[in-house]
TORVEX-391629 format. One record per atom (N, C-alpha, C): chain; atom name; z negated, x, y. Coordinates in steps of 0.2 Angstrom, whole numbers, plus 5000, padded with zeros to 4 digits. Layout:
! TORVEX-391629
{node "A" "CA" {Z X Y}}
...
***
This chain:
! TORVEX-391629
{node "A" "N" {5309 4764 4992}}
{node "A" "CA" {5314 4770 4993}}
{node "A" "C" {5316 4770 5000}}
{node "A" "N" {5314 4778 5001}}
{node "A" "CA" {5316 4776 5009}}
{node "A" "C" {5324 4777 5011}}
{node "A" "N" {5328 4778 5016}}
{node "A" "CA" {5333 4774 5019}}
{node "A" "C" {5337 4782 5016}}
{node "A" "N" {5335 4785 5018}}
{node "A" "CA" {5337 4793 5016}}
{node "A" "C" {5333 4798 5013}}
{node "A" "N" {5333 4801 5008}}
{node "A" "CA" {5329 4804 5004}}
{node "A" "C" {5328 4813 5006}}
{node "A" "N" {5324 4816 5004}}
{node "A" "CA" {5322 4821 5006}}
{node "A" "C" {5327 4826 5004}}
{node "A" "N" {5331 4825 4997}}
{node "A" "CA" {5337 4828 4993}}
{node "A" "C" {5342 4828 4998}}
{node "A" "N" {5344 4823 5005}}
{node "A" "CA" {5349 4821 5008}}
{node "A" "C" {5350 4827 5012}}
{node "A" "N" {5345 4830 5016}}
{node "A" "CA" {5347 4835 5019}}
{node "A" "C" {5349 4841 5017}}
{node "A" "N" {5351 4841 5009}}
{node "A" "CA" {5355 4847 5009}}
{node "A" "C" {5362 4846 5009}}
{node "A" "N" {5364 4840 5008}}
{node "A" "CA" {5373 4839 5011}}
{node "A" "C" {5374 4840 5019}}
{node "A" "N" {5378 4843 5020}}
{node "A" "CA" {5382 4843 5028}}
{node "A" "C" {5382 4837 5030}}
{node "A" "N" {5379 4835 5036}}
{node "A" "CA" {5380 4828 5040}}
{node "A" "C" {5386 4829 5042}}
{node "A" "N" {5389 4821 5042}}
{node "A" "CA" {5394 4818 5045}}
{node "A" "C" {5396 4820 5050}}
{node "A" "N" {5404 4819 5055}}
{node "A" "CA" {5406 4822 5060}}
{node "A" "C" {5402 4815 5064}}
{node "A" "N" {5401 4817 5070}}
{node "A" "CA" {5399 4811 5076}}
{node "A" "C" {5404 4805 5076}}
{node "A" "N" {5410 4807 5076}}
{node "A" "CA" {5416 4803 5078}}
{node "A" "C" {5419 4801 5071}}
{node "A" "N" {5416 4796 5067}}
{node "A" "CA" {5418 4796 5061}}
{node "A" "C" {5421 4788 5060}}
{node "A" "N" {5423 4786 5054}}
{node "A" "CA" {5426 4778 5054}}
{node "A" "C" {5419 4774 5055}}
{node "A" "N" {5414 4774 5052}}
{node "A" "CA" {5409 4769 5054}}
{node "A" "C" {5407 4769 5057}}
{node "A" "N" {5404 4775 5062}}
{node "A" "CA" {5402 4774 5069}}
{node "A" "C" {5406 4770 5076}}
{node "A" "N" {5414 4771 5073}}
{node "A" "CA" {5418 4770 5078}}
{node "A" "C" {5420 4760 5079}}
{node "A" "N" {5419 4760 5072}}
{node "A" "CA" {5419 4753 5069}}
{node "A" "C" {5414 4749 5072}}
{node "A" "N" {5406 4752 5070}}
{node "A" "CA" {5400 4747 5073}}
{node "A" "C" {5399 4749 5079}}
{node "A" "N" {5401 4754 5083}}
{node "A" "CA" {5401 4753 5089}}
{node "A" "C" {5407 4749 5095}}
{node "A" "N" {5412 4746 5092}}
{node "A" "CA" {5418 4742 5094}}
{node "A" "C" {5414 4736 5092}}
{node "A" "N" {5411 4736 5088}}
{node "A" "CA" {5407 4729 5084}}
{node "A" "C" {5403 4727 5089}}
{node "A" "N" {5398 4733 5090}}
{node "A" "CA" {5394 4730 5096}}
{node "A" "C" {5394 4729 5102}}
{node "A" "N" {5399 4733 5105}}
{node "A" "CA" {5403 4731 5111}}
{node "A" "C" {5406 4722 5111}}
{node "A" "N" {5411 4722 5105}}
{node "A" "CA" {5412 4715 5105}}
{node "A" "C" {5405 4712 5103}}
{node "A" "N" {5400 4711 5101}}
{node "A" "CA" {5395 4707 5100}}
{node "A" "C" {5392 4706 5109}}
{node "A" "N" {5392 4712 5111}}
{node "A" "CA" {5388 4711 5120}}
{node "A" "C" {5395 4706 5124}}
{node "A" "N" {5401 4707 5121}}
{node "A" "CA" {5407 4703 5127}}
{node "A" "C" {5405 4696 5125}}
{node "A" "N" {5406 4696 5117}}
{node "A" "CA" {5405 4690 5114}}
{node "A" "C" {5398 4684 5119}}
{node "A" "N" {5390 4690 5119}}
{node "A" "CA" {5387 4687 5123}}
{node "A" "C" {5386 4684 5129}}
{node "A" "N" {5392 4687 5134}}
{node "A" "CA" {5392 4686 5140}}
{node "A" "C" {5397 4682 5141}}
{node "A" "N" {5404 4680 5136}}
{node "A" "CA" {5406 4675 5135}}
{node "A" "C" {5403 4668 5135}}
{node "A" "N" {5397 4671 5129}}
{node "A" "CA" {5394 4661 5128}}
{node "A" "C" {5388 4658 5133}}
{node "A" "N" {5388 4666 5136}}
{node "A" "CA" {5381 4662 5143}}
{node "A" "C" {5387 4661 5150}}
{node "A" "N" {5392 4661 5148}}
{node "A" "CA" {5396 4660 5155}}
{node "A" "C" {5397 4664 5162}}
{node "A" "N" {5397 4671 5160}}
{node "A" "CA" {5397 4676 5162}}
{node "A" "C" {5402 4681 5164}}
{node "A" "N" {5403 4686 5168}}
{node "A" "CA" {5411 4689 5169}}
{node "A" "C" {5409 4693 5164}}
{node "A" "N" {5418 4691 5157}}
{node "A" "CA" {5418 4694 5151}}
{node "A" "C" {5414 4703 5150}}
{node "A" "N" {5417 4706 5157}}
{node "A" "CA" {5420 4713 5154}}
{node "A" "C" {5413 4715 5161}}
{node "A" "N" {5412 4713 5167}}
{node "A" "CA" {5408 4716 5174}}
{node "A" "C" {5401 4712 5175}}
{node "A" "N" {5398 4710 5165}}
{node "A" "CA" {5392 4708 5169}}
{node "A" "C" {5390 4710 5162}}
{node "A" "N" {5384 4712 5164}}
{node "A" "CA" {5377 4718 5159}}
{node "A" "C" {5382 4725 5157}}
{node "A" "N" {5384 4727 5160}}
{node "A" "CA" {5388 4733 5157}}
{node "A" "C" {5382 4740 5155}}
{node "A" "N" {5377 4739 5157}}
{node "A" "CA" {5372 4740 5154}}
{node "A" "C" {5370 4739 5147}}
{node "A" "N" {5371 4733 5146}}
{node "A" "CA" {5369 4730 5138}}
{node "A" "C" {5373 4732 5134}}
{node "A" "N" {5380 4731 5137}}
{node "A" "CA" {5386 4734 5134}}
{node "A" "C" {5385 4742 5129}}
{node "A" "N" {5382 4743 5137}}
{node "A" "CA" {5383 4752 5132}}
{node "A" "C" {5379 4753 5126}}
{node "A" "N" {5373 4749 5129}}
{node "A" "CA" {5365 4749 5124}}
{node "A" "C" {5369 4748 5115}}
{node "A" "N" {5374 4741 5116}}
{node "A" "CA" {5376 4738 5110}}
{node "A" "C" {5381 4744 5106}}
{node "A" "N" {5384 4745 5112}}
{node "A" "CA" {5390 4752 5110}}
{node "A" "C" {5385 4757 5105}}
{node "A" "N" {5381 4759 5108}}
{node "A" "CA" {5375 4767 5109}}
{node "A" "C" {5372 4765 5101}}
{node "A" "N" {5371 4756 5102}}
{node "A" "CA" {5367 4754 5094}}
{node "A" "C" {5371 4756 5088}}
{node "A" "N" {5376 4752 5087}}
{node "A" "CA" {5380 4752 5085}}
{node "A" "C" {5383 4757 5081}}
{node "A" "N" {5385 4763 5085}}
{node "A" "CA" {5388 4769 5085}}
{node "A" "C" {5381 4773 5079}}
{node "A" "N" {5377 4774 5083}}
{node "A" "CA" {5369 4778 5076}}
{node "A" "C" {5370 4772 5071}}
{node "A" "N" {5370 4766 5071}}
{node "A" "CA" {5370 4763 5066}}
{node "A" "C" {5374 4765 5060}}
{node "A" "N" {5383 4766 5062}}
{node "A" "CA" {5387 4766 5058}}
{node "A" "C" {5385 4774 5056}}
{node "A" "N" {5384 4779 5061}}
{node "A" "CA" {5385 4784 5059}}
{node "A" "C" {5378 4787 5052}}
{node "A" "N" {5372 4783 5054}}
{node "A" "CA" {5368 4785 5047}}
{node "A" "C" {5371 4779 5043}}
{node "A" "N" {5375 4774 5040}}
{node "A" "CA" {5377 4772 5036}}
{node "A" "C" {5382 4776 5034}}
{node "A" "N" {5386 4780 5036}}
{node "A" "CA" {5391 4785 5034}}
{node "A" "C" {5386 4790 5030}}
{node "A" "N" {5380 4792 5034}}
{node "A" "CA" {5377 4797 5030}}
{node "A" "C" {5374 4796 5025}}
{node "A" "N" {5373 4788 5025}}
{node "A" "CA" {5370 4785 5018}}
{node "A" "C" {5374 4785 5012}}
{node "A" "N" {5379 4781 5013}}
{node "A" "CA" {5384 4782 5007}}
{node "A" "C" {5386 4789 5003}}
{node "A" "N" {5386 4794 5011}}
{node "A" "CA" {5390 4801 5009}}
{node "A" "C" {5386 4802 5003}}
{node "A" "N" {5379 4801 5004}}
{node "A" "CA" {5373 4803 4998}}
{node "A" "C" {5373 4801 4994}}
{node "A" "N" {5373 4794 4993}}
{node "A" "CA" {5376 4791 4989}}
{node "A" "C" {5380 4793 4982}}
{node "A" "N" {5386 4792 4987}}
{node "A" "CA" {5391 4797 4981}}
{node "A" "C" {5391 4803 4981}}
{node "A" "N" {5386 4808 4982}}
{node "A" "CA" {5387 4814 4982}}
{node "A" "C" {5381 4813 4977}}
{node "A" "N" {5376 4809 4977}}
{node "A" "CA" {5372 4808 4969}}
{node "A" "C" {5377 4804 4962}}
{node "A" "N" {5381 4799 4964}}
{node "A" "CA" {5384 4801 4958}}
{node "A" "C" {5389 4804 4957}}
{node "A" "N" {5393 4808 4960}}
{node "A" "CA" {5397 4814 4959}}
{node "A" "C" {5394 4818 4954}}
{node "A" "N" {5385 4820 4958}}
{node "A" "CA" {5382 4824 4953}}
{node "A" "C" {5380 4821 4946}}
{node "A" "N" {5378 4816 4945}}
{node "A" "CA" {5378 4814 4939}}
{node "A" "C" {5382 4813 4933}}
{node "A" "N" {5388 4810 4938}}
{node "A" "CA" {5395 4807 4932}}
{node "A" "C" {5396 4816 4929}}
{node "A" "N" {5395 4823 4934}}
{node "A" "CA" {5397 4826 4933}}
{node "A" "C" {5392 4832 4929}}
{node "A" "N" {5387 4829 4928}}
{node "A" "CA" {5381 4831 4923}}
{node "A" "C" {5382 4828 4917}}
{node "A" "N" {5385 4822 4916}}
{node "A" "CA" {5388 4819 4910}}
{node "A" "C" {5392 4823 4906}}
{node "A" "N" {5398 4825 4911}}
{node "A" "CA" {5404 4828 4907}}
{node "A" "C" {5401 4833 4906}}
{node "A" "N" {5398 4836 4908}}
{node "A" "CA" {5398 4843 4906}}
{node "A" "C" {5390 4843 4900}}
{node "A" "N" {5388 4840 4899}}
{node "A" "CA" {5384 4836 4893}}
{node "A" "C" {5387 4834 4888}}
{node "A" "N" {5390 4831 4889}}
{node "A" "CA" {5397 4828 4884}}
{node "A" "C" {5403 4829 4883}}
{node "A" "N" {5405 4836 4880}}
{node "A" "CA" {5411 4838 4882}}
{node "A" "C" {5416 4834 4878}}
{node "A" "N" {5415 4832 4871}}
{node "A" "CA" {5417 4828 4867}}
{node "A" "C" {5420 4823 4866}}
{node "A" "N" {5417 4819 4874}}
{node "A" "CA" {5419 4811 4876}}
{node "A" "C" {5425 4811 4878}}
{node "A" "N" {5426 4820 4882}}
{node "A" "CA" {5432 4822 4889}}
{node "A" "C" {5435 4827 4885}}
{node "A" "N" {5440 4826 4881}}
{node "A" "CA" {5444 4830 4878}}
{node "A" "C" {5450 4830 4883}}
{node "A" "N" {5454 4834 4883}}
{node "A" "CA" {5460 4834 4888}}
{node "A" "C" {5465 4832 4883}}
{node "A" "N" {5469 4827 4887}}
{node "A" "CA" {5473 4822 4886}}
{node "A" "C" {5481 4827 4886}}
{node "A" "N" {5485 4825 4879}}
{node "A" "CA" {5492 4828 4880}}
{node "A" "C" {5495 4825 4883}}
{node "A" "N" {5498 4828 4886}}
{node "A" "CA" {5505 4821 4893}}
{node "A" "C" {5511 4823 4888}}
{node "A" "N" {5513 4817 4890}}
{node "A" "CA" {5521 4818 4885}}
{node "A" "C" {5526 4822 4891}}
{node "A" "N" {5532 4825 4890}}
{node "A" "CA" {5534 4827 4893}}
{node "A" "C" {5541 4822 4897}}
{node "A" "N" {5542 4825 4902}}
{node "A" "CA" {5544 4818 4910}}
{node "A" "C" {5550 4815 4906}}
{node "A" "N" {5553 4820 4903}}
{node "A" "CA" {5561 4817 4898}}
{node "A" "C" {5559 4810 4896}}
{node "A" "N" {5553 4812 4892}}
{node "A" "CA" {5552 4805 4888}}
{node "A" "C" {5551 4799 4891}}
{node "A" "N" {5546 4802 4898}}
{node "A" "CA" {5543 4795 4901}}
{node "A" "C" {5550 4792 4904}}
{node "A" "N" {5555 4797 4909}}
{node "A" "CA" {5561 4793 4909}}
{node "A" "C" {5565 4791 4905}}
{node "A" "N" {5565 4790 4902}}
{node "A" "CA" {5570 4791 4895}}
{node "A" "C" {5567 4784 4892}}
{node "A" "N" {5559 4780 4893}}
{node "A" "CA" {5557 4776 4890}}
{node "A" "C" {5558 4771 4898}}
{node "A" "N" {5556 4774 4904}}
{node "A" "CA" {5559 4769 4908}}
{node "A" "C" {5567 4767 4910}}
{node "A" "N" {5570 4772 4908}}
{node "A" "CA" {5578 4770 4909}}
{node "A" "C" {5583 4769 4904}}
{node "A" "N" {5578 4764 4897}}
{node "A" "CA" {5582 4762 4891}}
{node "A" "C" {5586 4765 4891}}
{node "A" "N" {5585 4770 4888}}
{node "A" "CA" {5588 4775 4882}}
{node "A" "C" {5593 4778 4884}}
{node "A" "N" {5593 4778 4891}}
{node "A" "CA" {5601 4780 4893}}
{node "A" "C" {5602 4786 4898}}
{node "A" "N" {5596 4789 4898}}
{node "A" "CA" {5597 4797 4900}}
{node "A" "C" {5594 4801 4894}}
{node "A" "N" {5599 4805 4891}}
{node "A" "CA" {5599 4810 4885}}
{node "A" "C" {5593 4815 4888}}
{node "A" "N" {5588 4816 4879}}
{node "A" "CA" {5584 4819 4882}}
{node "A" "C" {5586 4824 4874}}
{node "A" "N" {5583 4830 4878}}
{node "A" "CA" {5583 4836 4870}}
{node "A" "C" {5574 4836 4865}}
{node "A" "N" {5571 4833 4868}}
{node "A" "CA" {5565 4834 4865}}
{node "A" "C" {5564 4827 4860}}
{node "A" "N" {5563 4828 4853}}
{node "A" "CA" {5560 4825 4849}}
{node "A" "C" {5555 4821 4850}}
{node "A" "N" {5555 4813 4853}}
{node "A" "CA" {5547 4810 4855}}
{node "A" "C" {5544 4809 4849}}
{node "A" "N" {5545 4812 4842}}
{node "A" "CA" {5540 4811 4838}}
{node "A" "C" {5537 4817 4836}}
{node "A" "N" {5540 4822 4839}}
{node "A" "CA" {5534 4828 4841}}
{node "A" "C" {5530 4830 4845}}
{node "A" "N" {5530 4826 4848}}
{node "A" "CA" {5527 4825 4855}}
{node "A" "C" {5520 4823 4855}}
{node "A" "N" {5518 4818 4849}}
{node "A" "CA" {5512 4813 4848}}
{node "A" "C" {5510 4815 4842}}
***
C-alpha cells in the first residue's frame, strides 16, 4: 500500500503551519541540539546548518503525516457514513427527555416539574 493513495488528492491539503509539522519540526531541531550536545559542541552556534536541515526534515515529515491521517479519517468518515445511510434501521433517532426531568432526576426531586416522566418514555 503506498504512503498516499491516488483517492488522497481529492481532499484539500493541509495548511503548511499545522500542529504536526510544528511539532516534528521543534523535534528535529531538538534531536540536532541534542546532537551537538553529546559530541561536546556549542549547544545552539555549532552546525547551524544541520540544524535547519533537521528543522526542514522534520517539518515535511509532520506535515505529510497530517496529510496521512487527514485521509485516513476522511475514509472512514466515508464509510461509517455509507453504513448509516445503508442501515437506517440501526440509527433511529433517539427521544431526549425533556431538561425538567434530567434536572429534576439530578437535584432529588426538589425542583417542581409540570411534565409527567411517565409520558415521556
Amino acid at each position: 500500500m503506498p504512503f498516499l493513495p491516488d483517492e488522497a488528492r481529492s481532499l484539500p491539503p493541509p495548511p503548511l503551519v499545522n500542529k504536526g509539522s510544528v511539532w516534528l519540526g521543534l523535534t528535529g531541531w531538538l534531536a540536532a541540539l541534542l546532537d551537538n550536545g553529546f559530541a561536546q559542541r556549542p549547544v545552539l552556534r555549532a552546525g547551524v546548518h544541520r540544524q535547519i536541515l533537521f528543522i526542514t526534515v522534520g517539518w515535511f515529515t509532520g506535515y505529510f503525516l497530517v496529510k496521512r491521517a487527514e485521509y485516513v479519517h476522511a475514509k472512514l468518515d466515508r464509510e461509517l457514513l455509507d453504513y448509516v445511510r445503508r442501515h437506517p434501521e440501526d440509527f433511529k433517532e433517539a427521544v431526549l427527555p425533556f431538561l425538567c426531568l434530567v434536572i429534576r432526576i439530578w437535584c432529588f426531586y426538589f425542583i417542581p416539574c409540570s411534565v409527567d416522566p411517565e409520558s415521556t418514555y
